[in-house]
C-alpha beads as a LAMMPS data file, in Angstrom:
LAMMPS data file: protein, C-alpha beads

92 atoms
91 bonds

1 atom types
1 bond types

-500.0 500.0 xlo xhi
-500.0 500.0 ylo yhi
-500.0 500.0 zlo zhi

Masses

1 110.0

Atoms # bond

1 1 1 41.518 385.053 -271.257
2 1 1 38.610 383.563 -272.250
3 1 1 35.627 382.822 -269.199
4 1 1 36.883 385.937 -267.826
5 1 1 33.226 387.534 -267.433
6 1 1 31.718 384.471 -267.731
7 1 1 28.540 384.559 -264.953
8 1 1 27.785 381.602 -262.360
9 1 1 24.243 380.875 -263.248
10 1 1 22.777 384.231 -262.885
11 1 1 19.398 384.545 -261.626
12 1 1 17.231 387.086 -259.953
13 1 1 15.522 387.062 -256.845
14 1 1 11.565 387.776 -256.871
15 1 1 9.790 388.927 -254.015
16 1 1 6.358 389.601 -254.217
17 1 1 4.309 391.577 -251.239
18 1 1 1.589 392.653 -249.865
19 1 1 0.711 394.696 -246.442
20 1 1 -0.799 391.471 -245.463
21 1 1 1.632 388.874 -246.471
22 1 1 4.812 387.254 -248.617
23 1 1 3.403 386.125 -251.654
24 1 1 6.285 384.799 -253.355
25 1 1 10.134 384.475 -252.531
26 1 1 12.076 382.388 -254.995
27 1 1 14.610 382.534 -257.659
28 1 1 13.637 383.069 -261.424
29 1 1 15.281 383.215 -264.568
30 1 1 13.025 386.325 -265.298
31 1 1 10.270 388.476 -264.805
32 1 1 7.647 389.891 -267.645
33 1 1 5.047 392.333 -267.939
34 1 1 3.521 395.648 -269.323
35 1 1 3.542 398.669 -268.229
36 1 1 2.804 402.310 -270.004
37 1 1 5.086 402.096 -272.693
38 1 1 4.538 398.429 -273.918
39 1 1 5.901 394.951 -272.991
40 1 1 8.870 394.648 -271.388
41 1 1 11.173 391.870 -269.361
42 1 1 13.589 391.864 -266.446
43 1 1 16.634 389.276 -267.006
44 1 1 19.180 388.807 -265.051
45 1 1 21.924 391.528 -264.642
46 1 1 19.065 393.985 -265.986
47 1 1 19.629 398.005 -265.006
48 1 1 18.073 399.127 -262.362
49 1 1 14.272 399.621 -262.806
50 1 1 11.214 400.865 -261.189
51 1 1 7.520 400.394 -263.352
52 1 1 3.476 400.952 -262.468
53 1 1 1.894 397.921 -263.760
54 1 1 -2.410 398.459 -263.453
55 1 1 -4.156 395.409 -264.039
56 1 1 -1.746 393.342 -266.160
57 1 1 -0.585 389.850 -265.508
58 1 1 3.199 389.536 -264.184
59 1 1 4.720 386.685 -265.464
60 1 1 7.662 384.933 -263.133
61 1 1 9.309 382.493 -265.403
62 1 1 11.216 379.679 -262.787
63 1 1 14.014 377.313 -264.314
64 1 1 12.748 374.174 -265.150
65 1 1 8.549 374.880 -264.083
66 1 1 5.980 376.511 -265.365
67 1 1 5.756 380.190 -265.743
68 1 1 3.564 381.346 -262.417
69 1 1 1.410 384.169 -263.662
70 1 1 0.632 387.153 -260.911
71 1 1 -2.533 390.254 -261.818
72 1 1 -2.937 393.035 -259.362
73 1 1 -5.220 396.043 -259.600
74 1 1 -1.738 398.045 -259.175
75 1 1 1.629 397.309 -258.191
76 1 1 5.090 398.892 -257.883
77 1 1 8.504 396.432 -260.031
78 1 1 11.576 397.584 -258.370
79 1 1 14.692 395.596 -259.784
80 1 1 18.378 396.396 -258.285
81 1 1 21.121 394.274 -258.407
82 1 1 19.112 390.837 -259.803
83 1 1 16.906 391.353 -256.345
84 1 1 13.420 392.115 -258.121
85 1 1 10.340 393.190 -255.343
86 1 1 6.803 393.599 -256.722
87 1 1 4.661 395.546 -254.581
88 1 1 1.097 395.263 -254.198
89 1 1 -2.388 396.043 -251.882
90 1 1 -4.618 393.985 -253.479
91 1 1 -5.597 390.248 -254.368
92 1 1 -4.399 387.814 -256.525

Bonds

1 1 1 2
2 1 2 3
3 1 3 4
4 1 4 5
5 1 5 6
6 1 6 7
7 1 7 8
8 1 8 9
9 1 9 10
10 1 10 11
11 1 11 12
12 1 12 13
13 1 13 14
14 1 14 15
15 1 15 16
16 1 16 17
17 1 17 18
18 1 18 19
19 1 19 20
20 1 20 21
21 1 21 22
22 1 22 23
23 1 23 24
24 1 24 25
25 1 25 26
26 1 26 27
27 1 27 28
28 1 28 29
29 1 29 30
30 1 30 31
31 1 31 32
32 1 32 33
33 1 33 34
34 1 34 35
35 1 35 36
36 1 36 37
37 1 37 38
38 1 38 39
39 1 39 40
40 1 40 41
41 1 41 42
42 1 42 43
43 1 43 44
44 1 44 45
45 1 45 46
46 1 46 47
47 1 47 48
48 1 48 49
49 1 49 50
50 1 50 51
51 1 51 52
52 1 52 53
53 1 53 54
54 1 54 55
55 1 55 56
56 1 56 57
57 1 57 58
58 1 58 59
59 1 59 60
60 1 60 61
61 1 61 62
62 1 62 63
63 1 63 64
64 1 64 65
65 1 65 66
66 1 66 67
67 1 67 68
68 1 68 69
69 1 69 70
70 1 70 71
71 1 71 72
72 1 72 73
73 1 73 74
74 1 74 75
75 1 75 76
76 1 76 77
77 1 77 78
78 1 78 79
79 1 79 80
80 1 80 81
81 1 81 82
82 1 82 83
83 1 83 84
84 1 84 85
85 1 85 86
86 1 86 87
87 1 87 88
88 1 88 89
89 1 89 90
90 1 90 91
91 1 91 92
């Protein structure tokens, strides 16, 4: 039976926020950064993951645009089910 696992486009949904606002809410093919032990990337259908990033650019890759690049002095990457939500206090 061949297509029978075959995925419809998979992508994730990225949220990034902030007590005082939505920075970002769109759909990406993946999500890059590094955290305490190295380099990593969320793709889509990743486990389920929860990472410290301090000071390190996040990098939101979009289909067809240019990667959008995102530094914090600290946030929280929770992925779960393709719905990835980056938490953060500070600025851009």
């Amino acid at each position: 039976m061949p297509g029978l696992f075959k995925m419809a486009n998979p992508a994730l949904h990225v949220r990034i926020l902030s007590p005082q606002e939505l920075i970002l809410d769109i759909e990406a093919s993946s999500v890059s950064s590094k955290n305490s032990q190295g380099v990593f990337d969320i793709l889509p259908e990743h486990a389920n993951f929860i990472t410290l990033i301090e000071n390190y650019p996040i990098i939101v890759r979009i289909k067809g645009q240019k990667p959008q690049s995102f530094k914090f002095p600290l946030a929280i990457i929770f992925n779960s089910n393709n719905q990835v939500n980056i938490y953060t206090y500070g600025p851009i």
